[in-house]
C-alpha atoms as a printed R data frame, in Angstrom:
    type eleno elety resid chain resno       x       y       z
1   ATOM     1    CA   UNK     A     1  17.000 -21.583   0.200
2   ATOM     2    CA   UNK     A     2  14.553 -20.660  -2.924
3   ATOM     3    CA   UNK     A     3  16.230 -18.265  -5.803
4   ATOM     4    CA   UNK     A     4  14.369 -14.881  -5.853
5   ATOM     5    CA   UNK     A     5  16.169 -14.418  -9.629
6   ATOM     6    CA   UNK     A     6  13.424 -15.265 -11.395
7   ATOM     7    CA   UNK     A     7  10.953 -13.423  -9.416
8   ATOM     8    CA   UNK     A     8  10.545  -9.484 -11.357
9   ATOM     9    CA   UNK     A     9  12.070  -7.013  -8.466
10  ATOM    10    CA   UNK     A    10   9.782  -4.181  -7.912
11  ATOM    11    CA   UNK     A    11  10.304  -1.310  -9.097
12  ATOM    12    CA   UNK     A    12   7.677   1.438  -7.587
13  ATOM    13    CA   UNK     A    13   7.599   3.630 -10.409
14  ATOM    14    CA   UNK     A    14   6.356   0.617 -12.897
15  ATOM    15    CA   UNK     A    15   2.875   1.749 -13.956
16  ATOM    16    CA   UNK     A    16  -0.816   2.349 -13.005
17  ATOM    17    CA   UNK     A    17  -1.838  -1.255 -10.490
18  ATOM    18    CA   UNK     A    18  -4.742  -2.717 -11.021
19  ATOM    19    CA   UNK     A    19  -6.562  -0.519  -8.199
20  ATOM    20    CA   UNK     A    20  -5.596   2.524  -8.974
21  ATOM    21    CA   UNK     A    21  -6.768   2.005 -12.163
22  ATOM    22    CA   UNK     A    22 -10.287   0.932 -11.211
23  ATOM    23    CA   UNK     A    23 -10.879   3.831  -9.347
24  ATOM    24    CA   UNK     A    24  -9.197   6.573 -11.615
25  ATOM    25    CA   UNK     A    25 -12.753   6.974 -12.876
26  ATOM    26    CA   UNK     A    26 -14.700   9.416 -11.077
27  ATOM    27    CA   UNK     A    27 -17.653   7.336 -10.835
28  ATOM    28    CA   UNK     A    28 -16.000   3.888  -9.015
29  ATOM    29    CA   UNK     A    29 -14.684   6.905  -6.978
30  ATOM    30    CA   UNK     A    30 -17.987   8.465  -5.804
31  ATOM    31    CA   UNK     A    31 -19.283   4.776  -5.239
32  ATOM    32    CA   UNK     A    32 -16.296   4.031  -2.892
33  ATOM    33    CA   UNK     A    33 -16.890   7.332  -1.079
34  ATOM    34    CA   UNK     A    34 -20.548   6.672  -0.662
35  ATOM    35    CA   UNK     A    35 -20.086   3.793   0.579
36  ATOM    36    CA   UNK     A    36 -17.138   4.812   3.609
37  ATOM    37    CA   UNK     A    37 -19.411   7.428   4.414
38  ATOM    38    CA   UNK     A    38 -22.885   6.260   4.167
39  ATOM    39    CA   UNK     A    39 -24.294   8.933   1.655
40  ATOM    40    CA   UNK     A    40 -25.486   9.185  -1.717
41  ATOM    41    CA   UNK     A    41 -23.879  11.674  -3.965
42  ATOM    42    CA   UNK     A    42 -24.449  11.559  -7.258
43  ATOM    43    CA   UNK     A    43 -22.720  14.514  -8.847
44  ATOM    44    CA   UNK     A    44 -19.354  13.375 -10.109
45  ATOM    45    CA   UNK     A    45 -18.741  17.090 -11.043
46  ATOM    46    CA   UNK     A    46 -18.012  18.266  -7.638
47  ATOM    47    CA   UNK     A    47 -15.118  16.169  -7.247
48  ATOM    48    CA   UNK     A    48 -11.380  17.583  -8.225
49  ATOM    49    CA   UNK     A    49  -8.867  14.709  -8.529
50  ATOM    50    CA   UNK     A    50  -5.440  15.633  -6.780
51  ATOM    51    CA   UNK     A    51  -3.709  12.213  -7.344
52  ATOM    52    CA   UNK     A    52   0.095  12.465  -7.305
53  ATOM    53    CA   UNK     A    53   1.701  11.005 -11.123
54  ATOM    54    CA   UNK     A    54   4.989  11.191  -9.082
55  ATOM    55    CA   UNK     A    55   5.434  11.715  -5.256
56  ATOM    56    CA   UNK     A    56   8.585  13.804  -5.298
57  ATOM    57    CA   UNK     A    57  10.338  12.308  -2.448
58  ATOM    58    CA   UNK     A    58   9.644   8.503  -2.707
59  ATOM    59    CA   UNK     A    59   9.229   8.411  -6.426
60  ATOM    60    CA   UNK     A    60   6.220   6.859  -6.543
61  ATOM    61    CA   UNK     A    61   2.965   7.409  -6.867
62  ATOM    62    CA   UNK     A    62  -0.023   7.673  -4.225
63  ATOM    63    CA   UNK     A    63  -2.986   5.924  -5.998
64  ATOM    64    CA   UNK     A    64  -5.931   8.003  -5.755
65  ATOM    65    CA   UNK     A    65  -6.877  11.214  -4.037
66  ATOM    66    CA   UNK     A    66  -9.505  13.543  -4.540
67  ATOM    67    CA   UNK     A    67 -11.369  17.084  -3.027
68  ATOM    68    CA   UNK     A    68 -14.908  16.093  -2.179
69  ATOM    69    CA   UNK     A    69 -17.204  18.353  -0.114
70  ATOM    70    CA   UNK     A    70 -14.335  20.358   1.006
71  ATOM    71    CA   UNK     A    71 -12.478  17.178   2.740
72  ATOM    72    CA   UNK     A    72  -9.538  15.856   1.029
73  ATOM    73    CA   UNK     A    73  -9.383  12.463   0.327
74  ATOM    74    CA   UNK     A    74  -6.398   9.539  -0.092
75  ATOM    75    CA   UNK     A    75  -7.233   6.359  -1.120
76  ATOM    76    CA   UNK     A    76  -4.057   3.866  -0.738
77  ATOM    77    CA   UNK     A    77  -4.289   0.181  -1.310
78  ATOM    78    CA   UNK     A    78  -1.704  -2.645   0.457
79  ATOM    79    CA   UNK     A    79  -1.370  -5.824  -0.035
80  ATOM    80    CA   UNK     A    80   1.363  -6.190   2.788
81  ATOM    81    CA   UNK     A    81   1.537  -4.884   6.105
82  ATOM    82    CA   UNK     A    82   2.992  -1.584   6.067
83  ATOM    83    CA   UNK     A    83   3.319   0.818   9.842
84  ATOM    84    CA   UNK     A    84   5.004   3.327   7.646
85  ATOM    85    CA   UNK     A    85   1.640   4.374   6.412
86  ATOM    86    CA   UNK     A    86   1.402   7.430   8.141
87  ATOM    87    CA   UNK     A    87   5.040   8.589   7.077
88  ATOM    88    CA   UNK     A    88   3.863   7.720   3.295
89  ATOM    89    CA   UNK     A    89   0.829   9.630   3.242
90  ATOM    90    CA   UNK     A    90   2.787  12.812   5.059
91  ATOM    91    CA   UNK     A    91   4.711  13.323   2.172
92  ATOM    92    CA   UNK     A    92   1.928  12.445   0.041
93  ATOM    93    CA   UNK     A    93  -0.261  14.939   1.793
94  ATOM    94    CA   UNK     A    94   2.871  17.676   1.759
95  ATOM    95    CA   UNK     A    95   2.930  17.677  -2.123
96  ATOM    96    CA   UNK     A    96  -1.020  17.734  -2.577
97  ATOM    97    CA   UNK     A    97  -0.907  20.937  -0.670
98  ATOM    98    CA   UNK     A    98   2.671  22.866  -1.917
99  ATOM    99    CA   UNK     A    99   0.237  21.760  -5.440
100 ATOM   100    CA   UNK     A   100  -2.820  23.450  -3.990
101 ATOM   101    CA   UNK     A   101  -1.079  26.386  -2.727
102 ATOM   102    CA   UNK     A   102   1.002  27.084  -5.686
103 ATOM   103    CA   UNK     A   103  -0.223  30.282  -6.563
104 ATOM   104    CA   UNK     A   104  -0.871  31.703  -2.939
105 ATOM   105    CA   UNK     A   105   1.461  33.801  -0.870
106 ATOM   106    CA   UNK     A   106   2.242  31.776   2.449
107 ATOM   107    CA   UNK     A   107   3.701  35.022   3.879
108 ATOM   108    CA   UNK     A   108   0.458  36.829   3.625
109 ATOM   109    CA   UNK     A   109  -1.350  38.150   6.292
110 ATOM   110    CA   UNK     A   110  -4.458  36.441   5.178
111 ATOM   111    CA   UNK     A   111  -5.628  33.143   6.069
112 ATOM   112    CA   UNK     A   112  -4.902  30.347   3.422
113 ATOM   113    CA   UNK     A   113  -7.971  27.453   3.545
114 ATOM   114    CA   UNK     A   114  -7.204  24.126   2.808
115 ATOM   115    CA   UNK     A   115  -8.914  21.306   2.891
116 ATOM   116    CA   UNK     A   116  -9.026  18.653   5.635
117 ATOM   117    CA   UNK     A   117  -7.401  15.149   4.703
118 ATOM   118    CA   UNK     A   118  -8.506  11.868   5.435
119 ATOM   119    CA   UNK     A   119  -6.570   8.779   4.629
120 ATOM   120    CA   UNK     A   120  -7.945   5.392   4.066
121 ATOM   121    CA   UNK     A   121  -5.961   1.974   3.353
122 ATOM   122    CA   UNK     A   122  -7.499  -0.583   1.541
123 ATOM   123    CA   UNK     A   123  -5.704  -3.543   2.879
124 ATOM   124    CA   UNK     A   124  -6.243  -7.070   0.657
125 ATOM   125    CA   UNK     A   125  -2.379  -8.578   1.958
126 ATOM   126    CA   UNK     A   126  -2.029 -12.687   2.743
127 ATOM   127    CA   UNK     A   127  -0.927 -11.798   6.491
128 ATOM   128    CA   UNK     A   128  -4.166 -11.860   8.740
129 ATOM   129    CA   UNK     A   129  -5.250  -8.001   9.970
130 ATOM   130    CA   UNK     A   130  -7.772  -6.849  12.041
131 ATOM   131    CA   UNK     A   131 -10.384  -5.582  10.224
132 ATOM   132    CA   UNK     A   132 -10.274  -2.398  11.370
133 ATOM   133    CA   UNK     A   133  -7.214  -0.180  12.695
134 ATOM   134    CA   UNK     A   134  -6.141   3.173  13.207
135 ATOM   135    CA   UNK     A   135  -2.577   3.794  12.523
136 ATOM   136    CA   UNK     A   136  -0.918   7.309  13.386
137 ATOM   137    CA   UNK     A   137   2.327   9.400  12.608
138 ATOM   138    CA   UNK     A   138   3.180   9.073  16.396
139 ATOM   139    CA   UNK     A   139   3.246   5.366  16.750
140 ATOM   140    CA   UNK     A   140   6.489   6.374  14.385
141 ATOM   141    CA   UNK     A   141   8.754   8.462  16.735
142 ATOM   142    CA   UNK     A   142  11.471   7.506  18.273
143 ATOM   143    CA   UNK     A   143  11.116   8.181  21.579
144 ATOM   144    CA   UNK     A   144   7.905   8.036  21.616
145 ATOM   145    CA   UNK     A   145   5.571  10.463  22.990
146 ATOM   146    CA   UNK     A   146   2.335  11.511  24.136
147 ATOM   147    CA   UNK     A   147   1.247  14.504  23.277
148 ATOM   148    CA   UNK     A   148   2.639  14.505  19.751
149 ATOM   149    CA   UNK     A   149   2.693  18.528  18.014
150 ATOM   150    CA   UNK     A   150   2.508  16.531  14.664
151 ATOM   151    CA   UNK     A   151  -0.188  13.858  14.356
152 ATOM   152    CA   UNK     A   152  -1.478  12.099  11.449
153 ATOM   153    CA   UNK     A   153  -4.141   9.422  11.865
154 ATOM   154    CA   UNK     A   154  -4.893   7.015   9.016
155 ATOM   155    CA   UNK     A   155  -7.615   4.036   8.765
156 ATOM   156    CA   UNK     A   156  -6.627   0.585   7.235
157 ATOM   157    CA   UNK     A   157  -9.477  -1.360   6.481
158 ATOM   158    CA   UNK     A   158  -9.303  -5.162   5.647
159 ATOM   159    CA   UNK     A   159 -11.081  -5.981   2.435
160 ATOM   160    CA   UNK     A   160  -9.979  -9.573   2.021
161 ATOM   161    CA   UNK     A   161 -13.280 -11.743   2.362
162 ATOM   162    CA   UNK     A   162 -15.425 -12.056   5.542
163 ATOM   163    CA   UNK     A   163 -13.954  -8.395   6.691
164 ATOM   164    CA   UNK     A   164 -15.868  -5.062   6.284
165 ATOM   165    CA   UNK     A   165 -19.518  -6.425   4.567
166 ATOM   166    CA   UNK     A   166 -21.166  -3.682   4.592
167 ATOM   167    CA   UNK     A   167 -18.767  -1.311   2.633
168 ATOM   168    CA   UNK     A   168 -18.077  -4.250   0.174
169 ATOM   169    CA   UNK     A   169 -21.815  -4.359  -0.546
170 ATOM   170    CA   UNK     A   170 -22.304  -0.933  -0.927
171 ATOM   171    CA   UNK     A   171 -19.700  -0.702  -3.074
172 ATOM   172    CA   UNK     A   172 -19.450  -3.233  -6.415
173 ATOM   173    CA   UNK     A   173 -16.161  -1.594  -7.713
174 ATOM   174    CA   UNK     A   174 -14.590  -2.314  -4.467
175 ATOM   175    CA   UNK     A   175 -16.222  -5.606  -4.073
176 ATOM   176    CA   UNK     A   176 -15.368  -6.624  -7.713
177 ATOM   177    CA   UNK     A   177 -11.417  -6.151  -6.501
178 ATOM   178    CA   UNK     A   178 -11.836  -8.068  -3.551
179 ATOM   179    CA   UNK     A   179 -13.172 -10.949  -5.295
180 ATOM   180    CA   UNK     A   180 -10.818 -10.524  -8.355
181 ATOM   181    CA   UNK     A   181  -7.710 -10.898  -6.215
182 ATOM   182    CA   UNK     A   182  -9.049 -13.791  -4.497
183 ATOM   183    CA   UNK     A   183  -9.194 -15.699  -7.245
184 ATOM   184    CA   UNK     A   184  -5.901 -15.373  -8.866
185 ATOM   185    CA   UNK     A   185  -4.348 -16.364  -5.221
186 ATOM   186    CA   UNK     A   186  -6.829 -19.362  -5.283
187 ATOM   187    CA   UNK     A   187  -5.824 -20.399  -9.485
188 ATOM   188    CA   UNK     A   188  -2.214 -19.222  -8.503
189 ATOM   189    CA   UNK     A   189  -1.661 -22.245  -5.805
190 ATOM   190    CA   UNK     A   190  -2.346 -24.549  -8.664
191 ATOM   191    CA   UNK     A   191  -1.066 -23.001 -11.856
192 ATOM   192    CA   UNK     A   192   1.526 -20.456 -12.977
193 ATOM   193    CA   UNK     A   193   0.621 -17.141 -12.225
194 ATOM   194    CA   UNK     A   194   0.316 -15.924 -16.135
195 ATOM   195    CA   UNK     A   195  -2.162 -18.676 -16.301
196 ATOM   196    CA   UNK     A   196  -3.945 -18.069 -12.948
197 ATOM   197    CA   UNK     A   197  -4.197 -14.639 -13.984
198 ATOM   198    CA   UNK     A   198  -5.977 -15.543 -17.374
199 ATOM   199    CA   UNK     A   199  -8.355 -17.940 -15.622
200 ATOM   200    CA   UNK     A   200  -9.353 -15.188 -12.882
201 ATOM   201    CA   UNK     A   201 -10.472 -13.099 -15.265
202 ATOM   202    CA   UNK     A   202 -12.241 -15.052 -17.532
203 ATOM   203    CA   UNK     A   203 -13.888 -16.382 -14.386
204 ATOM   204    CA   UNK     A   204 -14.898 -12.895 -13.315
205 ATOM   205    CA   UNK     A   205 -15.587 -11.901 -16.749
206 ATOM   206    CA   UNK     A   206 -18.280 -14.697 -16.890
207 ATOM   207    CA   UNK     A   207 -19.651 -14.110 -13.323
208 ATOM   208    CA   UNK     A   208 -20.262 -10.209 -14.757
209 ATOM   209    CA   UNK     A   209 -17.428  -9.233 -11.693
210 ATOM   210    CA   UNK     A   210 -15.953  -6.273 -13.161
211 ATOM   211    CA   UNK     A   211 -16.636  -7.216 -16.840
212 ATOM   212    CA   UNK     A   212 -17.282  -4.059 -19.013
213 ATOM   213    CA   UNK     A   213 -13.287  -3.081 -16.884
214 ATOM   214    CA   UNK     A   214 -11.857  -6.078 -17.894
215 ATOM   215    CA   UNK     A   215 -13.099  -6.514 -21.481
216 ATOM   216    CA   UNK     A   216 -11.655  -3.287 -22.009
217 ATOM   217    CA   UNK     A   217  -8.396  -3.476 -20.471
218 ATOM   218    CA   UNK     A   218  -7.861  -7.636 -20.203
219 ATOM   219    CA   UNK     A   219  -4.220  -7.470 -21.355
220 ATOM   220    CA   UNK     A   220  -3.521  -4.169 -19.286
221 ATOM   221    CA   UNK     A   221  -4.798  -5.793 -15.778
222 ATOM   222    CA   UNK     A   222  -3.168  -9.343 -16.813
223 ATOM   223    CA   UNK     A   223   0.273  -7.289 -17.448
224 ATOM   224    CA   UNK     A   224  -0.239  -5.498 -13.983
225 ATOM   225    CA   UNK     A   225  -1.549  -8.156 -12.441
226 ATOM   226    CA   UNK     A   226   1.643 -10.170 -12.834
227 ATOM   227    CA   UNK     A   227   3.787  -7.728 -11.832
228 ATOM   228    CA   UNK     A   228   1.783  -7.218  -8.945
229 ATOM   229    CA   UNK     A   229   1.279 -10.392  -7.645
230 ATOM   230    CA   UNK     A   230   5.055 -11.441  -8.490
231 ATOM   231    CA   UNK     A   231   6.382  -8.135  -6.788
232 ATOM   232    CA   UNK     A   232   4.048  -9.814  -3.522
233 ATOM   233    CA   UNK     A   233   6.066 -12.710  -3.580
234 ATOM   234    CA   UNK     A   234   9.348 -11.265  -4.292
235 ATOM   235    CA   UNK     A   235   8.976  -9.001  -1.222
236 ATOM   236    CA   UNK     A   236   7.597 -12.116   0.905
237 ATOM   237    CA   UNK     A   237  10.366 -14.170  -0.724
238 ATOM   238    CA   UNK     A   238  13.364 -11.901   0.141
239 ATOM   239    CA   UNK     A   239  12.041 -11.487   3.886
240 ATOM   240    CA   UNK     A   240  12.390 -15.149   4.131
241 ATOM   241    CA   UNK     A   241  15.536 -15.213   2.764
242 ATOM   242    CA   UNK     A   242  17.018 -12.439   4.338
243 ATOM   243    CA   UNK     A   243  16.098 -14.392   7.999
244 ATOM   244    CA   UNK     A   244  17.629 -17.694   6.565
245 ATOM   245    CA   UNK     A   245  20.493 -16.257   5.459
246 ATOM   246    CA   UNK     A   246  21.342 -14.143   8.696
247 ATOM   247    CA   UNK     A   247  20.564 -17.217  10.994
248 ATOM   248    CA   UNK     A   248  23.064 -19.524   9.160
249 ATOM   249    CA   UNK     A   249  25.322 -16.890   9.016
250 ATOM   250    CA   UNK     A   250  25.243 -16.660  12.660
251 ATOM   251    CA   UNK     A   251  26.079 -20.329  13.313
252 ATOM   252    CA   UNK     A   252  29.010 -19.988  10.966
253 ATOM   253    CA   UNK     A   253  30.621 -16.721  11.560
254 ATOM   254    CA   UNK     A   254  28.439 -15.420  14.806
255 ATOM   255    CA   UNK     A   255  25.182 -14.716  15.558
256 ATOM   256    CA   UNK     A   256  25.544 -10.559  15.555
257 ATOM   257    CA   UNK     A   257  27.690 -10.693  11.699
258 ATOM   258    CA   UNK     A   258  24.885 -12.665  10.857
259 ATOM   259    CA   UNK     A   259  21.986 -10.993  12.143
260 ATOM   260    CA   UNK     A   260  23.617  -7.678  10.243
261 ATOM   261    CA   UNK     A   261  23.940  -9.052   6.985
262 ATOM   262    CA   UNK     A   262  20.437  -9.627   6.927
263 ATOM   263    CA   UNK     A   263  19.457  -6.597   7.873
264 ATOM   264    CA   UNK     A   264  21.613  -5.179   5.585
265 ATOM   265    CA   UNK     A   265  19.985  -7.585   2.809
266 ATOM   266    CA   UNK     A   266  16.314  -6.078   3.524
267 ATOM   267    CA   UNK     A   267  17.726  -2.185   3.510
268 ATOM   268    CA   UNK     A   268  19.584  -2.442   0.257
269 ATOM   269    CA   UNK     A   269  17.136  -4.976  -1.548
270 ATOM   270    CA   UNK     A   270  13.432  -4.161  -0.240
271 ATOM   271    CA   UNK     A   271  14.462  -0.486   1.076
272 ATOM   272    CA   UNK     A   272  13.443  -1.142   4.160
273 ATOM   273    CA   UNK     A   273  14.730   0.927   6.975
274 ATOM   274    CA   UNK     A   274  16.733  -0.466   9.510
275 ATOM   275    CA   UNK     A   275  13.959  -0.553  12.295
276 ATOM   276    CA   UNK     A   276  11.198  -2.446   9.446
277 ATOM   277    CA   UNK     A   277  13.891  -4.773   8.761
278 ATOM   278    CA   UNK     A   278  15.156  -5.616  12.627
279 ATOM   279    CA   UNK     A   279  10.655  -6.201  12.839
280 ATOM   280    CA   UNK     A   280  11.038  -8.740  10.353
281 ATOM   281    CA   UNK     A   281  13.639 -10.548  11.503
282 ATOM   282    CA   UNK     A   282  12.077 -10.487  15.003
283 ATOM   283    CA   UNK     A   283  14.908  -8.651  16.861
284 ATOM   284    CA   UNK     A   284  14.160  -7.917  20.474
285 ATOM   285    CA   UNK     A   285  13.842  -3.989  21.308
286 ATOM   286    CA   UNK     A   286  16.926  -4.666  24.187
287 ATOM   287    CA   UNK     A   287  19.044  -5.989  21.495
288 ATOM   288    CA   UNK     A   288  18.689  -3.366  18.693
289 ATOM   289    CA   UNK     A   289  20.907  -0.928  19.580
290 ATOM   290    CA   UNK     A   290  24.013  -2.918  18.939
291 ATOM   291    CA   UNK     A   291  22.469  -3.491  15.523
292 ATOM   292    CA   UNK     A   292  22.133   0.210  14.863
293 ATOM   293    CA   UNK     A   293  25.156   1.264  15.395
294 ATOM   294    CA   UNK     A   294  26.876  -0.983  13.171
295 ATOM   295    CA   UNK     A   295  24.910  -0.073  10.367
296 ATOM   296    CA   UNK     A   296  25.833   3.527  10.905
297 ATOM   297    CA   UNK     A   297  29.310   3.061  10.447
């Protein structure tokens, strides 16, 4: 079994990534929503930034979001697959609004506009995605239902290479990411990852793929960039381990103790719930309830 030790554990509050700060400039911004929406604004004015510094109930931070044309906008980007999406970008969406609304009176009479949201993932993970999914609030409760009172629809879009062409062309900043994280995972399967990171930005530095960004902030994005990339394979890393450990737990003490403590392992270490971490370690839907009630003792 491979030691996580050495691998930095994330913690979510860290600092600015890499994307979010690409696309804290209102320009890269209007370029990215040009190019989801096929227009061709040019007024950086008219946008308000709303991004969160802290989300109050998940201490973190959502990475962009902006008012644009009266439509609210969040930008999130993942580099694993995460169905908790939705949930996320409810309490994302919560505190935007309580922010927007501070100074109204929600007891009044009068009608209280808001803007509409839309939420967009910006997927770039190593696990193979569609290129294109929807995922929703719903999908979420348990039992399920359909006809949902509270709905919340979100679009993940796969920017890893080959997927979604046309945005990626119509949008450099975007592009420039895409092609900058592909090459640190391409130097990284050779070198150490300080090093890998180092090359890939030379490399895109000399191929004028985000240059002016990363002359200015090279030891900024190299900094995050680690972090990033080691958090990736910590999370990967204690997923496998959590699934090795419960099955030879099993064969020494039983399969259920086993099974648990792994599942325990993923809740306390990668705060998964207890659902996310019974989907990693491929528990069967028949066999989960035994499982959830020992972890609510």
């Amino acid at each position: 079994m491979k030691n996580s030790e050495n691998i930095i554990q994330p913690d979510r509050c860290y600092k600015d990534r890499v994307f979010r700060m690409l696309f804290k400039e209102k320009k890269a911004l209007l370029e990215l929503y040009n190019g989801l929406n096929k227009t061709a604004y040019t007024d950086i004015e008219e946008m308000t930034i709303t991004t969160l510094e802290n989300a109050v109930y998940l201490g973190m931070k959502n990475d962009v979001s902006f008012i644009f044309h009266e439509s609210l906008m969040l930008y999130e980007h993942q580099s694993t697959d995460n169905p908790n999406m939705p949930l996320r970008s409810l309490l994302y969406i919560s505190d935007i609004y309580s922010n927007l609304t501070r100074d109204k009176n929600l007891y009044s009479t009068k009608r209280i506009c808001i803007p509409e949201p839309k939420f967009v993932v910006f997927y770039n993970g190593i696990k193979p995605l569609p290129e294109r999914f929807e995922l929703k609030l719903s999908d979420l409760y348990q039992p399920g239902t359909t006809e949902p009172m509270l709905e919340l629809k979100l679009l993940v879009l796969n920017i890893n290479p080959g997927n979604n062409r046309e945005l990626l062309e119509k949008c450099r900043t975007l592009n420039g990411y895409m092609r900058f994280v592909d090459k640190v995972r391409e130097c990284a399967k050779q070198k150490p990852l300080a090093e890998a990171m180092e090359e890939a930005v030379s490399w895109c530095i000399h191929e004028d793929i985000l240059a002016e960004f990363l002359r200015k902030n090279r030891a900024e994005v190299i900094s995050m960039g680690i972090y990033e990339f080691d958090e990736e394979k910590y999370i990967r890393m204690e997923r496998q381990e959590a699934k090795e450990e419960g099955i030879q737990l099993g064969i020494q003490s039983g399969i259920q103790t086993g099974i648990q403590t792994g599942i325990q392992k993923l809740i306390r270490n990668l705060h998964m719930t207890a659902e996310e971490a019974m989907d990693v370690l491929e528990i069967p839907e028949a066999e989960r309830s035994k499982y959830r009630s020992s972890i609510q003792k």
